[in-house]
N, C-alpha and C positions, 0 to 999 in steps of 0.2 A: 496482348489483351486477353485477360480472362473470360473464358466460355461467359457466356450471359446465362445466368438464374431466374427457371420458372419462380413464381413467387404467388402466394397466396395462403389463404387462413386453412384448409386442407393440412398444412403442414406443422401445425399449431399445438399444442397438450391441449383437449378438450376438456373442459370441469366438468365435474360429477354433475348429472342431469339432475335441473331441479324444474318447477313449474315455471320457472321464467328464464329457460334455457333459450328459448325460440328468443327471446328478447334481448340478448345479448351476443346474438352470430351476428359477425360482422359481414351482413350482407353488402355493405356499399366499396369494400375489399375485397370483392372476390377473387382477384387474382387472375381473371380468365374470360373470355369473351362467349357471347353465341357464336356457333360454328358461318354462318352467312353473310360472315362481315372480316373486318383486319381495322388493325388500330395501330397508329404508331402515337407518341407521344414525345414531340419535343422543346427541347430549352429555346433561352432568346436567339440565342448562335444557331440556332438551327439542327441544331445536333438531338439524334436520334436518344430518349432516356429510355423507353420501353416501348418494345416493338409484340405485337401478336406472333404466334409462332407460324402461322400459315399466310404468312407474308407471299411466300413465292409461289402457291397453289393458288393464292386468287389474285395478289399482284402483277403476277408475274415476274418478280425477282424478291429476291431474299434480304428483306434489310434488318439489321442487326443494331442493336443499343448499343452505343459508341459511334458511330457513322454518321456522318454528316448528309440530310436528308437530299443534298443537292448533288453529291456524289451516287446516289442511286440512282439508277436507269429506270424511273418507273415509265419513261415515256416521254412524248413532246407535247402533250394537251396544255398549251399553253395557258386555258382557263384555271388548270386544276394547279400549275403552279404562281399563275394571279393570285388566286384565291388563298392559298397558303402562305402567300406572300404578307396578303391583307390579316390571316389572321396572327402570323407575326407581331405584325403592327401594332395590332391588337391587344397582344401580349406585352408590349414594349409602352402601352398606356397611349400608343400615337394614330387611334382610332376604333371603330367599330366593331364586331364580328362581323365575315362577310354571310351572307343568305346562303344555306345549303344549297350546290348545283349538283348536275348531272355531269361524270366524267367518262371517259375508256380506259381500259387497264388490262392487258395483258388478254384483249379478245372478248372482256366484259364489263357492264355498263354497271357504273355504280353511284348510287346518292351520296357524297361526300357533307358532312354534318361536322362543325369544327366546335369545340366551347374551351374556358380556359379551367386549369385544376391545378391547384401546387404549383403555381407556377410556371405550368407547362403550359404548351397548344395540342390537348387532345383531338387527332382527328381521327375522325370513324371511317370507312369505307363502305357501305351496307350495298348488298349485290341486289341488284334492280332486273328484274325480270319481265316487268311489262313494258310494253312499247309506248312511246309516247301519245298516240291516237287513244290507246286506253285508257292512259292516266285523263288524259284529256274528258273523257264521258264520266270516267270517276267525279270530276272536278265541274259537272254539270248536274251530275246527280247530289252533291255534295252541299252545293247551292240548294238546289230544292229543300232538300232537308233541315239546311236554315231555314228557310222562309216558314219551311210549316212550323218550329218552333220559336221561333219570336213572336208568335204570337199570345198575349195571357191567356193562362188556363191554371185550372187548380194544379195544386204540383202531383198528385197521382196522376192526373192525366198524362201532363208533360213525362213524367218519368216514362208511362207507356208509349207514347208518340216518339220518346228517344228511342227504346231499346228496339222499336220497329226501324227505323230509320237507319241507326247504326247495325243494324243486320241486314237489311239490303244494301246499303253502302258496302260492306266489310265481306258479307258471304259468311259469316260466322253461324255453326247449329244453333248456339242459341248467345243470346244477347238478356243480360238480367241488371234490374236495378238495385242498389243495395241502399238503405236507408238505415245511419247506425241508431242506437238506443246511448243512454248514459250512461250505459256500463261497457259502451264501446264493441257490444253483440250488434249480430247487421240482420234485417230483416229484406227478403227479396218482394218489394213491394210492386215491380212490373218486371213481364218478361217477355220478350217473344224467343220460340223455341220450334225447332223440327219437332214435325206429330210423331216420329218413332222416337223422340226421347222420351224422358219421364219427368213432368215437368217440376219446377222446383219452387213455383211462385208461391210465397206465404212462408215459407220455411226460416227456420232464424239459423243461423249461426256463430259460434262461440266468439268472443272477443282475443283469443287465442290463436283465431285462424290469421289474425291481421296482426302480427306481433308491433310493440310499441316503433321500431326503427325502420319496417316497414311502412308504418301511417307516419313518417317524417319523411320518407321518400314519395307515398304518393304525394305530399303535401307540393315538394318542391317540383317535383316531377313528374307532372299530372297526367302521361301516359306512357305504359308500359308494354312493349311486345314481347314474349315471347313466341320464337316461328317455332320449335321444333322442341315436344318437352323430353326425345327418347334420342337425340344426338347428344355428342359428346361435347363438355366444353374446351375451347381452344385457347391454353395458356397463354400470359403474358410475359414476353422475357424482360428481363432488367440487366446492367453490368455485374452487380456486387447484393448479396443476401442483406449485407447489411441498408442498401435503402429502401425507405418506407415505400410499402405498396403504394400503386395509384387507384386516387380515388375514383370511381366512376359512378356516383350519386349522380351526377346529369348525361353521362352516357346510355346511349340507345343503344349499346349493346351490351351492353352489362349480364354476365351470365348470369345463369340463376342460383337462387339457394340450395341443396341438396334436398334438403326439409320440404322444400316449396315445388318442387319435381316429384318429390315422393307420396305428396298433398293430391298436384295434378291427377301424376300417374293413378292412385285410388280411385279419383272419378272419372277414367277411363278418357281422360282429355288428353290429347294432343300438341292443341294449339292454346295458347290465351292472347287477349291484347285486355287490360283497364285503363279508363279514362277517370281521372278523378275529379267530381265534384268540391269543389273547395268553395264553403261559404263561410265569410268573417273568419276568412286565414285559418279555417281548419276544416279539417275530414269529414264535412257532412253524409257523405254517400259515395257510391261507385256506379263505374258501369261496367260489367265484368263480361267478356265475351269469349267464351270456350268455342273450341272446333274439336269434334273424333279423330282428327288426321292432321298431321303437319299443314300449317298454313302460313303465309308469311305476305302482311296485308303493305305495300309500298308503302313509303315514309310520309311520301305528299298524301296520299288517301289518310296516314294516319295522324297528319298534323290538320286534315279539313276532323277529323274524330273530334282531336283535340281542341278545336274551336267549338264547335257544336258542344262540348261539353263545357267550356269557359259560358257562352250563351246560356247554357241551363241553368247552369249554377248562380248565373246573375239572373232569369227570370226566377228562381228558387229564391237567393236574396229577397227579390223586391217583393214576392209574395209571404215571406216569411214576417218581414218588414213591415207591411203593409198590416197584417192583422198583429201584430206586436202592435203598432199603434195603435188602430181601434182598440182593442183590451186597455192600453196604457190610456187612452183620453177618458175609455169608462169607469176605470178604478181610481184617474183624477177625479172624475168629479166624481164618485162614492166618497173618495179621502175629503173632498173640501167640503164638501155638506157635513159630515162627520166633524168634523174638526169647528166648522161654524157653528151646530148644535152642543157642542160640546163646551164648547167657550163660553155661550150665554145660558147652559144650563145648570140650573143649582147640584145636579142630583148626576155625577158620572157614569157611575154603576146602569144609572135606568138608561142614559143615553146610548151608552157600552151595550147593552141589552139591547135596545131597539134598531139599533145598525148590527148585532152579531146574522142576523139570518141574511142579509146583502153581501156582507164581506163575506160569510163563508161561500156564496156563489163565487163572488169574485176569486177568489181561490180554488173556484172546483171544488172545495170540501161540502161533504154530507150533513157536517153537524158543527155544533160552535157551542164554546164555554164560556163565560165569563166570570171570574172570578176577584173578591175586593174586598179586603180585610171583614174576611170570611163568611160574606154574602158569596150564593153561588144562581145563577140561571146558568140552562141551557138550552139551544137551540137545536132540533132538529129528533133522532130517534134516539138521543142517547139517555140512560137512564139516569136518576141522579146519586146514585150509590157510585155508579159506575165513572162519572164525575169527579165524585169526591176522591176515585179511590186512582185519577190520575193526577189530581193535583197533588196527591200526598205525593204519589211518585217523583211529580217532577220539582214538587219542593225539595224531595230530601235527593237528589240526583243529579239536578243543573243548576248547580250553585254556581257556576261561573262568572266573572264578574263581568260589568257593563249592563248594556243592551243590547247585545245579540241573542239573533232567535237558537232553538231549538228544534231540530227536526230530525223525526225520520218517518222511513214507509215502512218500516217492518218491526213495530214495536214487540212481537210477542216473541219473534229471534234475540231483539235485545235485552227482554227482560219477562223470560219464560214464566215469572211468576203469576206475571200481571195476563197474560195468554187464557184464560177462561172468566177473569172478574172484568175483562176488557172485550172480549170477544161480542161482535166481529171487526171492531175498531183496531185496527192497524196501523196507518199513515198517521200522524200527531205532529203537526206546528204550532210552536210555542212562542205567545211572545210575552217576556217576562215585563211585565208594568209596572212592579215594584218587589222586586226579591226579599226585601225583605216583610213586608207586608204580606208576603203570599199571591199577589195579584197577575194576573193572567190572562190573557183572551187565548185561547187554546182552538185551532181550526182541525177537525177530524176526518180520513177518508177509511170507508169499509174496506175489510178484506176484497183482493182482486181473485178469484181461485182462476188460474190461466190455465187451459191446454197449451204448451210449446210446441210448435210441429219444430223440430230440430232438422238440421239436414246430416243425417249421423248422429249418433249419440255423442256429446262431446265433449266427452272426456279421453285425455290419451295415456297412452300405453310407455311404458320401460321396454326398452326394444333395444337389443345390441345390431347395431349398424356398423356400417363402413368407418364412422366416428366414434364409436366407443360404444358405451351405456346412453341414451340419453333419452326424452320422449319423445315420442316420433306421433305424426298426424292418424287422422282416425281414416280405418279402414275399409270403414262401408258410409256412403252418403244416401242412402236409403233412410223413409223418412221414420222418425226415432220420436214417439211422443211423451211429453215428461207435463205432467201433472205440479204447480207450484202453487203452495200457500204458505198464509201466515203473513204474506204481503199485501201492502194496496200500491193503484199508481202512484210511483215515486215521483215527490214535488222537483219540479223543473226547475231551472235557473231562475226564470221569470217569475215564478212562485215565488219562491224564495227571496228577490229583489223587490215584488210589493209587498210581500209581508213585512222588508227589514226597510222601508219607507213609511209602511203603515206604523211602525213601532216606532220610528224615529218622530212621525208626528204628534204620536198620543204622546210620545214620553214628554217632546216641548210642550206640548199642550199642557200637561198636571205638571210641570215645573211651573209653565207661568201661572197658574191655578193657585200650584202654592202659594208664589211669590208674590200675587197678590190676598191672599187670605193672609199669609204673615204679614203684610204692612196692613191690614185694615185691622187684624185682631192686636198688632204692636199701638194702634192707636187707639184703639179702643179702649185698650190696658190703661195708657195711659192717662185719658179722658176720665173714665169709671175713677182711677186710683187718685186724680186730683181732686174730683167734684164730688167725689163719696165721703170723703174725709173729714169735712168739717160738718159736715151734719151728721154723718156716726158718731163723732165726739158728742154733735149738744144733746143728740138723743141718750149716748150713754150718761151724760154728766146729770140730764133729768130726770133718768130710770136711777139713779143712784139717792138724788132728794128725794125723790117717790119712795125709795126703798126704806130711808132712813129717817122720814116726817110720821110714818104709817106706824102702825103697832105691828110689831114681830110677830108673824103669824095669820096676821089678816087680809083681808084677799086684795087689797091695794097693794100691801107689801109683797106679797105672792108676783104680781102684777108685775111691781118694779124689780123683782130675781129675774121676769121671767123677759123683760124686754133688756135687763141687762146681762143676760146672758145671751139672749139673740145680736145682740148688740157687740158684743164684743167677740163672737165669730163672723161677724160681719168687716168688723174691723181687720181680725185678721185676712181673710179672705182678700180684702182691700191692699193690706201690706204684701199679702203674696202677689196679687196684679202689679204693683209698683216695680216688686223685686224681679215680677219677669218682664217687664218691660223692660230696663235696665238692662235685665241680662240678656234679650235679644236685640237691644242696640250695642251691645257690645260697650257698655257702659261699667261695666262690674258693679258688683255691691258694695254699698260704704257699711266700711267696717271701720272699727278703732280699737284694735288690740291694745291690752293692759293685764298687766300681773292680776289674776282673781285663784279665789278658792271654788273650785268648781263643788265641792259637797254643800257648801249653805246656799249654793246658787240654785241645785236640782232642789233641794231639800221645801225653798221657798215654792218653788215650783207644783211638787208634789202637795203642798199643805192647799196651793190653790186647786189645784186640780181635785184634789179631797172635799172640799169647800162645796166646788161645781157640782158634783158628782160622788154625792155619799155613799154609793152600794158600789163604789169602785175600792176591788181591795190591792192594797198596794207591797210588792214585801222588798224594801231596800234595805241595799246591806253596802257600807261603805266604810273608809278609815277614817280620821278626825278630819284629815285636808287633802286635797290634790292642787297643787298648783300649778295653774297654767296660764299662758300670756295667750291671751283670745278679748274677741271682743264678747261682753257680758250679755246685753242684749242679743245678738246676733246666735251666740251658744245657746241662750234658752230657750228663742227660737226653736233652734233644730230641736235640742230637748222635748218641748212642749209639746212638737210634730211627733215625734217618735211614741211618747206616753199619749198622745191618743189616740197614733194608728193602732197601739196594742190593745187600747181599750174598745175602740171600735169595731177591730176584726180578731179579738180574743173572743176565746169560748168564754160563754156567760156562768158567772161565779167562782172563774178561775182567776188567780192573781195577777195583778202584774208585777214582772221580777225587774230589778235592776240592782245591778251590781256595779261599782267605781271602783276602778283598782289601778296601779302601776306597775307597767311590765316592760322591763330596759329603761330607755329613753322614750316612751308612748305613758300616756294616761288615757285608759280605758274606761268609756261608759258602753255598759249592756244594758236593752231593753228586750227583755224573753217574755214572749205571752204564747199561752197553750192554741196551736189551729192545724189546720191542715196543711200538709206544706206545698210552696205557691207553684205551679207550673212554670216547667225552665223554660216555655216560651215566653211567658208574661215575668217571670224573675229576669230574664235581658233588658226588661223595659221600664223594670222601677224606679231607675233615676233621671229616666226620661220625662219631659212633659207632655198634659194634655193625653195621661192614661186613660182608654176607654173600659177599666178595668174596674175602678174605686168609685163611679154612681152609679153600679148595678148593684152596689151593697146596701140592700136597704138601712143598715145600721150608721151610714156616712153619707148620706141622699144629696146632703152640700159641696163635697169635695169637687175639685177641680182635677184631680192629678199633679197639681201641682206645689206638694206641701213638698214630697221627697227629694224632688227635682232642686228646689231650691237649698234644702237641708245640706245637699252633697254640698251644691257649689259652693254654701258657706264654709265647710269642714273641707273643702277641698282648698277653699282659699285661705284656711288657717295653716296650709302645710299638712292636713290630717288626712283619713280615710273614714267613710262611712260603707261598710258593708252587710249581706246580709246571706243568712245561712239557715240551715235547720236542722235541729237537734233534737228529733222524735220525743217527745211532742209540741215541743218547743221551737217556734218560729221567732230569731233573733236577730237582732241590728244591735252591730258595734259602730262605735264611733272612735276614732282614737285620735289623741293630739298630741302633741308635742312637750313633753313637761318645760317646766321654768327653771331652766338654771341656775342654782343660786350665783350670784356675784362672783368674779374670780378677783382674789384679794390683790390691793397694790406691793 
């Protein structure tokens, strides 16, 4: 049989040190025990896979990986080989683990602790020093120390009532409770401590001190001893290099880190033991117990720790619980009062506005925005420059899609620009109402300017060690004060989860809003487009007698121009309602495409349009014919729309141009009139319906928005395209279709 091999990550090529070095030492491998214990670990057969190397100094004989555990003399304590029997068993899936007991071994008394790993029966030996009478008063004192915390109390309290309790239990200098933040930094929010130390309460420390794999172990392994942090650790042998170390993530003897001794030794500690708070399966807090001098606190003393912190962590639960509901029942009923005002009220925006100063309490925020197709209120000290000048930001910034919110607490680190036209506002949740509209309720928190009291400055250091290069912990825990701005309190989880409630309501809210405003205005359409129509007709057919009984000139005939020209925008106004009815039942438009000459068809058009409107000057330029297979009516239509957006939003006594032409397989009409060219916010929206753009033009005070809208659909359903562009100073809409084939001969 070959010598058996130490084994362990010591032996390993260390990586170039970087800031998340600590986060990748594979502490739950260490290879190697604390020196106050011995470990063997074996298979189903019983057979020895890895043995501690100080087997015969505290066993009393030497057992070796390879050896069959029954062939060792470790003695006749027939409990101690009950007990390994059971956890066999155990291991073989044919029962329980048995309960840690007390054994003898080689003249000393030891807590034998069994669990399973790899397959193996890890058992511990851990040397026991007190006598049973004392553990005995431990385990009365132990009791008390429940009872005084099962009873409610705010949880600063209990955290103090802990760390008193488990320092008289334990005899530890001092005893501190650790409370983490979201960025996984731990604050020492109780302590009890010897008057000759210096004490630490209040102090924060880095999230680096607790690296990511060590908060996985305290998770599963919610108490930890260290007895001795300046002994040596005592290897683990194995047969062959080549098998995987063992794991000891659930062993109670697990050496330590190198890092994590070097951490210790800095603060002049000795001894440690932590118990960890775990609420909703993660690492809420600690309870961190330093000693000056080796101390080494019995295993039953340190599984009553272990309980008492299981009990904490569940009155911490039920009081963290406890006002998470209250909050949650009051920002239910802000949501349903909100959401019922909303539903029966005409006016969003105002209702939006009169619930923003509630909800930004319910959020903790300072200040509230609301913003809705480019109305703005605000709520609270913010200014309205300063408003405008976040909405622009987070228009042009959080375009992402859906309904999810935006948030941060540190806006003037994410976007330095905005850091003095924003100041003191830092923290910004966002919840988008409609991205494309621009709309927003935006909740605000001011700058936080924090003193840190740090425990050490904590940043670390490039330091060649026993391991290479790599960073090594800080070297004075003296208190280090750091000054932070630029930030507010960062929103919580819970923030964040009624805010992305609050938004998922408003957003069904203005969907059913819409969905009913488009079926009342779909019927509406259609109502107006059936019942307006035949008496537009008799009033036009009357205003035409009147026009043509009267003498040319006189103010009867005047009369009949002028009700037959209201008359016949009326009409069309009428056909446009019909055609969007149609089109938002998903009904299409009736068309009846046919071979036409598109030149005598504008040309009629233009002569009328001349008719209407004599100081309209027209300059068309066209070839003798363009043939196209469209339908007649429906093209002049779009036509007619086009020659008189140009005329109504042309500069006055400038022409309007159009040009017919053929280019490929397309027949091209342009309508070019002299204006300013349109904003590429509102050019995304021209062929949309129900612009809020074309009745602020006092020169078009009748428009709906809906001439363009329909023009495309028409040109879109002939196969063509209608677009629009601008050519200083000329503002143009092409239309283009599809020419007419001629016949392909037999």
């Amino acid at each position: 049989m070959s010598p058996p091999t130490p084994t362990g990550y010591f032996q390993a090529l260390q990586p170039a040190a970087t800031l998340d070095n600590c986060d990748r030492e594979p502490i739950h491998i260490p290879g190697s025990i604390q020196h106050h214990g011995a470990l063997l670990a074996l298979d189903a057969a019983g057979l020895v896979r890895h043995a501690s190397a100080n087997t015969a100094e505290l066993l009393g004989h030497r057992v070796l990986p390879g050896e069959h555990l029954a062939a060792a003399s470790l003695g006749g304590d027939e409990r101690l080989w009950a007990t390994i029997a059971e956890g066999l068993a155990a291991l073989a899936g044919q029962g329980e683990l048995p309960m840690p007991i007390e054994c003898q071994l080689g003249g000393r008394s030891f807590d034998v602790v069994q669990h399973i790993a790899q397959s193996l029966l890890v058992i511990e030996f851990e040397s026991r020093r007190q006598s049973a009478d004392e553990l005995a008063g431990f385990a009365i004192q132990a009791h008390r120390a429940m009872e005084k915390l099962r009873r409610p109390r705010a949880i600063d309290e209990l955290l103090q009532r802990a760390t008193q309790e488990l320092r008289a239990l334990t005899g530890f200098d001092r005893v501190m409770a650790y409370r983490f933040r979201q960025d996984s930094s731990g604050d020492v929010v109780a302590e009890s401590c010897s008057e000759v130390l210096d004490p630490y309460l209040g102090r924060r420390y880095p999230a680096s001190d607790i690296p990511a794999q060590a908060r996985r172990l305290y998770v599963s392994n919610t108490l930890r001893m260290i007895a001795d942090v300046t002994s040596a650790p005592v290897p683990l042998l194995q047969e062959a290099p080549s098998q995987p170390p063992l794991d000891l993530s659930a062993g109670v003897l697990r050496s330590v880190s190198p890092i994590h001794i070097e951490y210790l030794t800095n603060m002049g500690v000795g001894a440690s033991m932590s118990v960890s708070i775990v609420v909703n399966d993660q690492l809420w807090g600690l309870i961190a117990c330093h000693h000056m001098a080796p101390r080494q606190v019995p295993y039953s003393v340190r599984m009553a720790c272990d309980v008492i912190g299981q009990m904490l962590a569940a009155n911490i639960q039920t009081a963290l619980a406890r006002a998470q509901t209250e909050r949650q029942q009051e920002v239910t009923a802000l949501r349903m009062s909100v959401m019922e005002n909303l539903l029966n009220s005409d006016d969003e925006f105002a209702t939006l506005c009169q619930y923003a100063a509630p909800l930004a309490r319910a959020l903790r925020a300072e200040a509230a925005v609301v913003a809705e197709n480019g109305k703005l209120c605000q709520e609270g000290p913010i200014t309205i420059d300063a408003a405008r000048t976040l909405l622009q930001w987070l228009n042009l910034t959080q375009q992402t899609q859906g309904h999810d919110i935006c948030h941060t607490h540190a806006l003037p680190l994410a976007s330095p620009l905005l850091a003095t036209a924003l100041a003191p506002w830092c923290g910004v949740l966002g919840l988008p109402l409609d991205r494309g509209t621009g709309s927003w309720m935006v909740f605000l928190r001011k700058e936080q300017i924090e003193t840190i009291h740090w425990g050490g400055k904590p940043d670390k250091e490039m330091r060649s060690g026993p391991l290479g290069p790599r960073l090594t912990p800080r070297g004075s825990f003296e208190l280090w004060k750091e000054t932070v701005r630029s930030t507010s309190e960062p929103w919580s989880a819970e923030d964040l989860q009624i805010a992305q409630q609050m938004l998922d309501e408003l957003v069904r809210a203005r969907n059913g809003r819409y969905a009913e405003v488009n079926r009342a205005r779909n019927q509406l359409m259609a109502v107006l487009g059936h019942d307006l129509r035949d008496p537009l007709h008799s009033i036009s057919m009357a205003a035409r007698v009147l026009e043509k009984t009267d003498a040319v000139g006189s103010r009867a005939g005047r009369l009949g121009q002028r009700i037959q020209s209201s008359s016949s925008r009326m009409q069309r106004l009428v056909s446009q309602v019909l055609d969007m009815s149609r089109l938002q039942n998903r009904l299409g438009l009736d068309m009846h495409p046919q071979p036409i000459d598109l030149v005598p068809l504008v040309e009629d058009l233009l002569d009328e349009a001349r008719t209407a409107h004599p100081q309209m000057r027209v300059d068309w330029r066209a070839p003798a014919s363009l043939q196209v297979h469209a339908d007649p009516d429906r093209i002049a239509q779009v036509v007619a729309n086009l020659v008189s957006n140009a005329r109504h939003h042309g500069a006055v006594g400038e022409p309007v141009q159009l040009r017919a032409y053929c280019l490929d397989d397309r027949v091209l009409l342009q309508v070019r009139n002299v204006a300013d060219e349109i904003p590429p916010e509102l050019a995304e929206t021209l062929f949309k319906p129900f612009k809020t753009v074309s009745p602020n033009n006092p020169r078009n005070r009748g428009g709906m928005g809906l001439g363009l809208y329909i023009a495309h659909q028409i040109v879109t359903g002939h196969g063509g395209t209608l677009d629009y562009r601008f050519e200083g100073p000329h503002v143009v809409f092409t239309m283009a279709l599809p020419t007419l084939l001629p016949p392909v001969a037999d």
